[in-house]
Backbone as CSV, one residue per row, in Angstrom:
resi,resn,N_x,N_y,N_z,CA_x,CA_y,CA_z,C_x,C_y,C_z
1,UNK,0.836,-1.168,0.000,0.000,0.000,0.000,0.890,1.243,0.000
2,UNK,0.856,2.447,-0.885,1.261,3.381,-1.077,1.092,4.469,0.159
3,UNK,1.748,4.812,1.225,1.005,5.480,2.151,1.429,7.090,1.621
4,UNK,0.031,8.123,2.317,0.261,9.438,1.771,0.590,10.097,2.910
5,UNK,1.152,9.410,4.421,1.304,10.461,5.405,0.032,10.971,5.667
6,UNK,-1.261,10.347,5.846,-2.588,11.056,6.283,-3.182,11.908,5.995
7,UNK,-2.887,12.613,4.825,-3.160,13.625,4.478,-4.359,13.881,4.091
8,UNK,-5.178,14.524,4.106,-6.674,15.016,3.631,-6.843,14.619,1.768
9,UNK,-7.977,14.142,1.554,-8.040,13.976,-0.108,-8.767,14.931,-0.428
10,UNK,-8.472,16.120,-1.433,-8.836,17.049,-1.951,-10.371,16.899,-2.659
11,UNK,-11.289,17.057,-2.573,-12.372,17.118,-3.348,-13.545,18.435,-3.620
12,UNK,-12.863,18.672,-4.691,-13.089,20.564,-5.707,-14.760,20.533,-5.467
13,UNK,-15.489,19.388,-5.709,-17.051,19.551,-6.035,-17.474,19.765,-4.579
14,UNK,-17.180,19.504,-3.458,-17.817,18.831,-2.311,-17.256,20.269,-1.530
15,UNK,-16.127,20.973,-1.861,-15.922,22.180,-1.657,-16.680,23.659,-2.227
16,UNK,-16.695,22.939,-3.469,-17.617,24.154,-4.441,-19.038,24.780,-3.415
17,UNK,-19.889,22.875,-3.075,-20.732,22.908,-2.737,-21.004,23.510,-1.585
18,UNK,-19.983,23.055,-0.277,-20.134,23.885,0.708,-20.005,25.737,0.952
19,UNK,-19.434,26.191,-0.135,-19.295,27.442,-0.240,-20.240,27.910,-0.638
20,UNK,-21.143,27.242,-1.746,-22.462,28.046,-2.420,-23.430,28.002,-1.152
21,UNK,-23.300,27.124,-0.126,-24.573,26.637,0.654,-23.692,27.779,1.959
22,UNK,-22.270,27.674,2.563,-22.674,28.843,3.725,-22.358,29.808,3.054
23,UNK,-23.034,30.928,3.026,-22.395,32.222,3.103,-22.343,32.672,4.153
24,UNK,-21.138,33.382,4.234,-20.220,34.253,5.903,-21.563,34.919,6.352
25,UNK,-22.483,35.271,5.942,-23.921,36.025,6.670,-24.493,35.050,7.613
26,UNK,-25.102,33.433,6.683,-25.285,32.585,7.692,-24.702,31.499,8.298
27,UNK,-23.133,32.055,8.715,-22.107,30.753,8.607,-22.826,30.095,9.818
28,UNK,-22.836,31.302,11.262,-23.124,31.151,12.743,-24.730,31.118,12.747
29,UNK,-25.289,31.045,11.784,-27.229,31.128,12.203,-27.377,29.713,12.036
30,UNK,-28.120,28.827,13.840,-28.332,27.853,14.050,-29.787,27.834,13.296
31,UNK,-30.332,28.721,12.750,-31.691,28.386,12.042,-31.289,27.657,10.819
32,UNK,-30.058,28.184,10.085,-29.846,27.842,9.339,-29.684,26.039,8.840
33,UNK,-29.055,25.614,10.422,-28.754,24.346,10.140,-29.158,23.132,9.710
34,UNK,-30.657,22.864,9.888,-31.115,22.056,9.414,-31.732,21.984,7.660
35,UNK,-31.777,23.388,7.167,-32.143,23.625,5.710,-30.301,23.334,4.843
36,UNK,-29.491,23.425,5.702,-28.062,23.060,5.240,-27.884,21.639,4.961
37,UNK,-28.342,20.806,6.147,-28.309,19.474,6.551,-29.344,18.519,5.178
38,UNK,-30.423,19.569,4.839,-31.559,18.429,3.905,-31.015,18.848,2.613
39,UNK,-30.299,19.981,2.384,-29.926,20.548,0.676,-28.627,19.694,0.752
40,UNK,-27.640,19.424,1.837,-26.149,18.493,1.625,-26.968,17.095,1.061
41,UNK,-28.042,16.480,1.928,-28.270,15.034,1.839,-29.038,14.695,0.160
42,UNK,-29.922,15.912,-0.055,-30.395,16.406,-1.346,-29.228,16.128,-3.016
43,UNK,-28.017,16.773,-2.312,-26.537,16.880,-3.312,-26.024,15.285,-3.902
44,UNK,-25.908,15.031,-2.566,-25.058,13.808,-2.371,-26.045,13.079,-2.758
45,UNK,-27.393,13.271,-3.116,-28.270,11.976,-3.479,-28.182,12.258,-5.204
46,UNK,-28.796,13.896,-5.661,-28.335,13.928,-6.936,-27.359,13.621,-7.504
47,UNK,-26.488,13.268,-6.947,-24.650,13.055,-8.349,-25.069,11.690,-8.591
48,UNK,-24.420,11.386,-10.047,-24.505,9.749,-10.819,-23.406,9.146,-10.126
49,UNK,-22.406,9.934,-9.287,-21.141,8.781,-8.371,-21.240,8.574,-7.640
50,UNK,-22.316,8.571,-7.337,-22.745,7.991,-5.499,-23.623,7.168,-5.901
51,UNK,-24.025,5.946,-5.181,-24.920,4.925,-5.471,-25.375,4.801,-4.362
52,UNK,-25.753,5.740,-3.527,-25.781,5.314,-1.504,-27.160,4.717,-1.613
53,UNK,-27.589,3.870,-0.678,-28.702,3.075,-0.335,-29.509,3.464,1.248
54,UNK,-30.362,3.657,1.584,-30.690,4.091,3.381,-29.902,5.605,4.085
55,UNK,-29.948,5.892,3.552,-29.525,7.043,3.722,-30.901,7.868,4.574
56,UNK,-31.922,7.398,3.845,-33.499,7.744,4.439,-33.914,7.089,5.806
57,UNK,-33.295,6.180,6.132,-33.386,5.449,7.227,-32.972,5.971,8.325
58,UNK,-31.637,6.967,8.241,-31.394,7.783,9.362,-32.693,8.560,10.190
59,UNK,-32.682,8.486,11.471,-33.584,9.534,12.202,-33.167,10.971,11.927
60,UNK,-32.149,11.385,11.880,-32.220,12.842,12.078,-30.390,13.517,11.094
61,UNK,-30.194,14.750,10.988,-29.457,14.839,9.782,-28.684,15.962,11.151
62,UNK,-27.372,15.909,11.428,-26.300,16.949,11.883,-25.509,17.332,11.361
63,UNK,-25.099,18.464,11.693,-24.056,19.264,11.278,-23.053,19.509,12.536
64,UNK,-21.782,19.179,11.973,-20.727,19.434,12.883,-19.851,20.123,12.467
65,UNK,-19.021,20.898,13.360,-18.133,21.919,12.488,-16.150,21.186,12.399
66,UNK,-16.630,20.590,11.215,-15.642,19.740,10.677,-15.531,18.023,11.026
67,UNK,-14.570,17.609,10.731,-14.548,16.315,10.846,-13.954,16.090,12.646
68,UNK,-12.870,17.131,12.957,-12.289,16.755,14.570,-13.555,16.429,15.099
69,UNK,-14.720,17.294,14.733,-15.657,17.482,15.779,-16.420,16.081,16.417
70,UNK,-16.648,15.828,14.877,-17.009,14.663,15.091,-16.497,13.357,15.869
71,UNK,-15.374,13.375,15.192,-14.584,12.330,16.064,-14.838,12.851,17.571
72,UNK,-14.352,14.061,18.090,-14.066,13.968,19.213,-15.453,13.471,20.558
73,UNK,-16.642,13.740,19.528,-18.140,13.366,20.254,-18.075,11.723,20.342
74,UNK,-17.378,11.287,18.932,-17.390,9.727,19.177,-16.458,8.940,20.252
75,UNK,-15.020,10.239,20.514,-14.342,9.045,21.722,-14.853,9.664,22.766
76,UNK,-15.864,10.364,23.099,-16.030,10.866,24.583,-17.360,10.278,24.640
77,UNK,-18.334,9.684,23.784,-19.052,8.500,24.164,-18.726,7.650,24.517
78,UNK,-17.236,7.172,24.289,-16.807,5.521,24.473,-15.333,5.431,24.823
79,UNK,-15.542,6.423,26.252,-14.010,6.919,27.089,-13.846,5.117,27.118
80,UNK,-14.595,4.492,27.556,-14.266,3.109,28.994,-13.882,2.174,27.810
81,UNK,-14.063,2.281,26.094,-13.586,1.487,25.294,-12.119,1.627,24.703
82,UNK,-11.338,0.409,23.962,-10.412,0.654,23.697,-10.332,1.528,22.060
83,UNK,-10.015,2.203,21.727,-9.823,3.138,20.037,-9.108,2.110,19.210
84,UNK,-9.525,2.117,18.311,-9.152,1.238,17.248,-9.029,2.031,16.014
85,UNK,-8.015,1.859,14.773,-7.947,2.603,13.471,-7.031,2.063,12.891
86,UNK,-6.859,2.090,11.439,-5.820,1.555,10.147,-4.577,2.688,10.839
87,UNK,-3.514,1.650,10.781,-2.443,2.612,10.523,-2.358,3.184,9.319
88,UNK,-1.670,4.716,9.229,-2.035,5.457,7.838,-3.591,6.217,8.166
89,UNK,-4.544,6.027,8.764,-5.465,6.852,9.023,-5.351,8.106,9.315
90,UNK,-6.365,8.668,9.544,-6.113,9.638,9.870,-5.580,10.491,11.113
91,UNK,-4.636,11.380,11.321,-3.614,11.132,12.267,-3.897,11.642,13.491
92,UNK,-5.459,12.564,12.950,-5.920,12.734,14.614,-6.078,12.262,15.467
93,UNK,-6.255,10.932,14.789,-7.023,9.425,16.134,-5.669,9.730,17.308
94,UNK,-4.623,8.935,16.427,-3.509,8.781,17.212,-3.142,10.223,17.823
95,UNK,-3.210,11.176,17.513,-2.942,12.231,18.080,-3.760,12.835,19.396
96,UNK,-5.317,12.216,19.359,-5.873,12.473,20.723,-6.005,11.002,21.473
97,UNK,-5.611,10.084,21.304,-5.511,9.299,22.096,-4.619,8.935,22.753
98,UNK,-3.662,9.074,22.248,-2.217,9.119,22.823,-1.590,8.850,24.100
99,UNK,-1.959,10.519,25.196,-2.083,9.710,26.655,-3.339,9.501,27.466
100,UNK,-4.632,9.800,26.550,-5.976,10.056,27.424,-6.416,8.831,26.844
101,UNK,-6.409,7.803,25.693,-7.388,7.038,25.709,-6.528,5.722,25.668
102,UNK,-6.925,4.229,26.279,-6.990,3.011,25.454,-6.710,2.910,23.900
103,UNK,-5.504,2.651,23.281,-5.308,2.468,21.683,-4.744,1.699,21.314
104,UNK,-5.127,1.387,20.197,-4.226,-0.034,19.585,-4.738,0.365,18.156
105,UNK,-3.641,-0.028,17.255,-3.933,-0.168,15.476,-4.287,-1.244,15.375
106,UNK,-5.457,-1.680,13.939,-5.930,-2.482,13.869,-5.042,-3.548,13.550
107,UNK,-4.550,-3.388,12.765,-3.052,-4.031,12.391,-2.362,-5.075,13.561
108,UNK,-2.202,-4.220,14.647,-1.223,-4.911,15.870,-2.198,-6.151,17.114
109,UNK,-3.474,-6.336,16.666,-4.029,-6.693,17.743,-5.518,-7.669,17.118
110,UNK,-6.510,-8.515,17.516,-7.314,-8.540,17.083,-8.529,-7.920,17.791
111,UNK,-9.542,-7.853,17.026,-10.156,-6.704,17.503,-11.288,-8.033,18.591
112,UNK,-11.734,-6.803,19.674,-12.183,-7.326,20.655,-13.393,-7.000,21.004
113,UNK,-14.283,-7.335,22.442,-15.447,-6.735,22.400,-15.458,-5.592,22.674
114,UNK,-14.866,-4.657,24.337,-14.503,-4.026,23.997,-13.798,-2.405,23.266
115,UNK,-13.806,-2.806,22.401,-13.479,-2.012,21.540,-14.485,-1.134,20.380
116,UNK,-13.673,0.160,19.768,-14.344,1.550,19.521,-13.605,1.350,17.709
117,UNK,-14.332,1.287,17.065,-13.072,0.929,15.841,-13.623,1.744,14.841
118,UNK,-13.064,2.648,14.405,-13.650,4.142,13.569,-12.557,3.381,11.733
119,UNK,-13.115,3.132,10.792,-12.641,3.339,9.697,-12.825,4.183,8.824
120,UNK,-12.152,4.888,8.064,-12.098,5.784,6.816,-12.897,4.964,5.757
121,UNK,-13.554,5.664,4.932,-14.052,5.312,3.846,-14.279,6.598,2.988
122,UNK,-13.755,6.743,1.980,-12.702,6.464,1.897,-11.404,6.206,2.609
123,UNK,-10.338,5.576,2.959,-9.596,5.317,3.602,-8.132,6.724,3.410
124,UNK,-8.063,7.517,4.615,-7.513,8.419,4.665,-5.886,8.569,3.680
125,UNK,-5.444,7.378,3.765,-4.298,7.341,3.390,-4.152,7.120,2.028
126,UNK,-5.094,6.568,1.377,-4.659,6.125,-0.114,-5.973,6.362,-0.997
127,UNK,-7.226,7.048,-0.397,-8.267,7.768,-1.627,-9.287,6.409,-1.427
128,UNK,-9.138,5.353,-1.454,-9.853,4.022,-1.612,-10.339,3.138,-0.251
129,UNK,-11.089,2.238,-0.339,-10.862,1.558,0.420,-10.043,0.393,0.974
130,UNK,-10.016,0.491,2.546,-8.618,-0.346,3.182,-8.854,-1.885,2.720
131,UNK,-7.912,-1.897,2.332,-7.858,-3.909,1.643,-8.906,-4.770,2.971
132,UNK,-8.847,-4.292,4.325,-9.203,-5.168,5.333,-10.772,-4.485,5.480
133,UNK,-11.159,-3.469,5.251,-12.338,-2.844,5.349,-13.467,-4.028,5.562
134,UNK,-13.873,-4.447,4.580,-15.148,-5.494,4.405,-14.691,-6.975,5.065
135,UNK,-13.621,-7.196,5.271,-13.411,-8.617,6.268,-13.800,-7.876,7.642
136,UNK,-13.376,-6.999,8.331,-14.174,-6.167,9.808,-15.019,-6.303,9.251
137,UNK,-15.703,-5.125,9.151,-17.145,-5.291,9.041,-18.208,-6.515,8.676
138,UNK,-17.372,-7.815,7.923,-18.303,-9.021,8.138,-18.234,-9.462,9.546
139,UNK,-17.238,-9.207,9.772,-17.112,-9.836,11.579,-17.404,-9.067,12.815
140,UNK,-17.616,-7.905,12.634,-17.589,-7.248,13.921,-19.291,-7.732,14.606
141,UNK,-19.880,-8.570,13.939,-21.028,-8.605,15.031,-21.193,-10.147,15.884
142,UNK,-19.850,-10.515,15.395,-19.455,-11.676,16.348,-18.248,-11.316,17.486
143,UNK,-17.627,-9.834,17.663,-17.344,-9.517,18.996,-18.396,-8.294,19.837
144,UNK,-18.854,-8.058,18.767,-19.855,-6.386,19.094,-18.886,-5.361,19.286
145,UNK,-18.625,-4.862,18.314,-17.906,-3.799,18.651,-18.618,-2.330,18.787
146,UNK,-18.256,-1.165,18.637,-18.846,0.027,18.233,-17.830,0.299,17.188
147,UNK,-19.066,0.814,15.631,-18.632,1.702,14.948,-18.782,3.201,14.962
């Protein structure tokens, strides 16, 4: 596997889009957020390169301000679990878990019950998905993990 050092994958359309949708007037208007949230899910359903399925199945549509954010709501749900991620991911994991959480790469260990196991998809390091992606996910509901 070609690694890129973690680096963010550039994508021009998905940028375009977020710029036409905040303008600096309603970057901070929480009214705004949910008419943001149904025109993103709206986008991503119109393009011919997405083929997503249940997407409608979700209860409810958020907005977070960026990707840290997110993550960081997901390890402070699941302090008492161990963090799990591809080496080559993305380098925040390892960077806030470091001395505050339980960590292990997926790579070094097998995965357990347990355990908190966040994958890229695309996979941070190389644009695609991780060669091991779909072997986890057939198995994780024979330890129960959290995704």
């Amino acid at each position: 596997m070609n690694l890129r050092n973690s680096r963010p994958i550039p994508n021009k359309s998905v940028y375009e889009f977020v710029v036409s949708e905040i303008k600096n007037t309603n970057l901070y208007d929480l009214d705004k957020i949910p008419e943001f949230c149904e025109n993103y899910l709206n986008w991503i359903q119109s393009t011919k390169l997405n083929n997503l399925i249940g997407l409608d199945n979700f209860n409810s549509k958020q907005y977070v301000h960026g990707t840290c954010q997110s993550f960081d709501f997901f390890y402070l749900s699941h302090t008492r679990k161990r963090m799990r991620c591809f080496k080559g991911d993305f380098a925040y994991h390892r960077l806030s878990w470091d001395k505050k959480f339980n960590w292990c790469y997926l790579e070094d260990d097998h995965i357990q019950t347990n355990d908190a196991v966040i994958m890229s998809i695309p996979f941070s390091d190389s644009g695609d998905i991780h060669p091991r992606t779909y072997e986890i996910l057939r198995n994780h509901n024979k330890v129960k993990i959290m995704f």
